[in-house]
N, C-alpha and C positions, 0 to 999 in steps of 0.2 A: 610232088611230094617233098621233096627237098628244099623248096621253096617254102614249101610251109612249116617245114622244119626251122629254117633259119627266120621265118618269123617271128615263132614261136620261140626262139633262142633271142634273139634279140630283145623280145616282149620281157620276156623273162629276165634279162641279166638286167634290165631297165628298173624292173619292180627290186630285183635282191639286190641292186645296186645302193637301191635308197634307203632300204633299211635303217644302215648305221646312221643315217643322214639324221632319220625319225627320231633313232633314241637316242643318238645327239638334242634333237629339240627338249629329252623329257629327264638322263639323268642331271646336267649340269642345276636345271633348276628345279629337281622332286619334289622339294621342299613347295616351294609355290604352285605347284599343279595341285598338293595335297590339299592345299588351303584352298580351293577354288569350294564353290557351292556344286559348282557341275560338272559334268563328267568333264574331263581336258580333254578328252577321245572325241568331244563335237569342235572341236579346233585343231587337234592334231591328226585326226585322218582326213580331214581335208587339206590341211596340208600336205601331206604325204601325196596326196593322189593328183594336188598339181604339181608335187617335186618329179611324179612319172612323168605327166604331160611335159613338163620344163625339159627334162633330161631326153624324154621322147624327142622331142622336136630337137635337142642341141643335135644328136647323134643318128638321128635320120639319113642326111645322106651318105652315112657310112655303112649303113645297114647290109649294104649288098658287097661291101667289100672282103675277099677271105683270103684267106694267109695259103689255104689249101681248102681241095675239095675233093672227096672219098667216103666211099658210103664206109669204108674199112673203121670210119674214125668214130663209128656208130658202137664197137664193139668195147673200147675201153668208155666211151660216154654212158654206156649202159653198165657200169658194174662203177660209177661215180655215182650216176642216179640211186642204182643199189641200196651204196653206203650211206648216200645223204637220207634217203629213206630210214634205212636199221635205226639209226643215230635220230632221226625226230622221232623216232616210235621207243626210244630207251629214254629217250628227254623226259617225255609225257610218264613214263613210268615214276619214276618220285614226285613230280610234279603234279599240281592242281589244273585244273581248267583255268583259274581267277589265274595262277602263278604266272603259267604260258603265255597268257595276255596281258599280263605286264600291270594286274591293278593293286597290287602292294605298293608298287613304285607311284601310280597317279591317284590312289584316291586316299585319302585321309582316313576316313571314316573303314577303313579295310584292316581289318584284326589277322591274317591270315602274313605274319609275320616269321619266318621260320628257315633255317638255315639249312640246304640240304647240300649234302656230301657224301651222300652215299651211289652207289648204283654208278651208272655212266660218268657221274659228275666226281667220283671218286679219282676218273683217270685226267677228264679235263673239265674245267670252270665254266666255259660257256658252249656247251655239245651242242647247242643249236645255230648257233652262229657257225661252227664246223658244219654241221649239217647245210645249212646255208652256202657254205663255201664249195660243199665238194656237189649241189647244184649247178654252180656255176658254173664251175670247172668242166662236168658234164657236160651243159652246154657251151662251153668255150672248143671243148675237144670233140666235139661232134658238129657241130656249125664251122670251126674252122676261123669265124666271122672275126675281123679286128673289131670291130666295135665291140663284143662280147670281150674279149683280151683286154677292151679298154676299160669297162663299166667293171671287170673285176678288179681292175686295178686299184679305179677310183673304190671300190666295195672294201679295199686292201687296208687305205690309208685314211679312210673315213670309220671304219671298223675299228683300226685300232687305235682312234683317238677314243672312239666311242667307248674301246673297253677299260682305256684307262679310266675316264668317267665313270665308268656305270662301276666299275673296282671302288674310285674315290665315296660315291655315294653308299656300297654294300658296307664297307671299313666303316663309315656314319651309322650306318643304322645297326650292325651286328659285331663292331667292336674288336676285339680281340681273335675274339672265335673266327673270325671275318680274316682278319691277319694272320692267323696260323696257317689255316684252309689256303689263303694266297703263297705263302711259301713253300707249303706242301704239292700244288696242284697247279701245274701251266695253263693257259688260258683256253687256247685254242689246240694249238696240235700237242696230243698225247704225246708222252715219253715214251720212247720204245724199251 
């Protein structure tokens, strides 16, 4: 069981590792994904899914290595998983189906333009990216696994190049309003 656990931890920090990688590839140039005739999502989720395989294979032989090992460590992993849950299911609340899949940002011809600030997003600017994080985290504190420890890290400093981009691109397209909402409201971790 535990084996499959750390598979499945390892699987997992691999996929949310790359994330920020992706919308790396899509805010710095919105603007030309916009302008495409096709969807950018038949060139950018294949990329994505050999940035898994790539980062798969980099961090493989480390997969079985842990810092510690305790099923006890199952206990605060589950009330991480919890909160990363609450937190995608308060995202989705203001948000659209198109919004959550990111087609404002990659299609041109998408009208559904619209600045939200209320509800979860009131307290931090990107709650799924948080949600995101305290995934990992989950499985970092319950696998134990360095490699898990490692692919957040990199999840860490690829994340927040990505949020300054995807800040520089919101500022573009929503202005003012876009800069108030940024000085009012931190990105990731709420204010206590």
């Amino acid at each position: 069981m535990i084996h499959w656990l750390n598979l499945c931890g390892w699987m997992a920090c691999v996929v949310y590792s790359t994330i920020p990688s992706f919308w790396l590839l899509i805010h710095p140039r919105a603007d030309y994904w916009r302008s495409r005739k096709h969807s950018p999502y038949l060139v950018l989720l294949p990329l994505w899914f050999v940035m898994w395989i790539i980062l798969g294979w980099l961090t493989s032989r480390w997969r079985h290595e842990a810092i510690y090992t305790t099923p006890w460590a199952w206990i605060p992993a589950i009330f991480l998983f919890s909160t990363g849950l609450w937190i995608y299911s308060q995202s989705a609340k203001q948000f659209s189906t198109a919004q959550l899949r990111g087609l404002p940002e990659v299609l041109g011809n998408h009208r559904e333009q619209q600045l939200v600030t209320s509800g979860i997003r009131s307290r931090v600017r990107h709650p799924i990216y948080l949600a995101h994080l305290c995934e990992m985290l989950a499985w970092n504190v319950g696998t134990g696994l360095v490699v898990c420890y490692a692919l957040t890290i990199l999840a860490l400093v690829t994340g927040a190049l990505m949020i300054r981009w995807e800040d520089a691109e919101l500022q573009r397209r929503f202005g003012e309003e876009y800069g108030a909402y940024r000085e009012k409201v931190p990105a990731v971790l709420p204010r206590i």
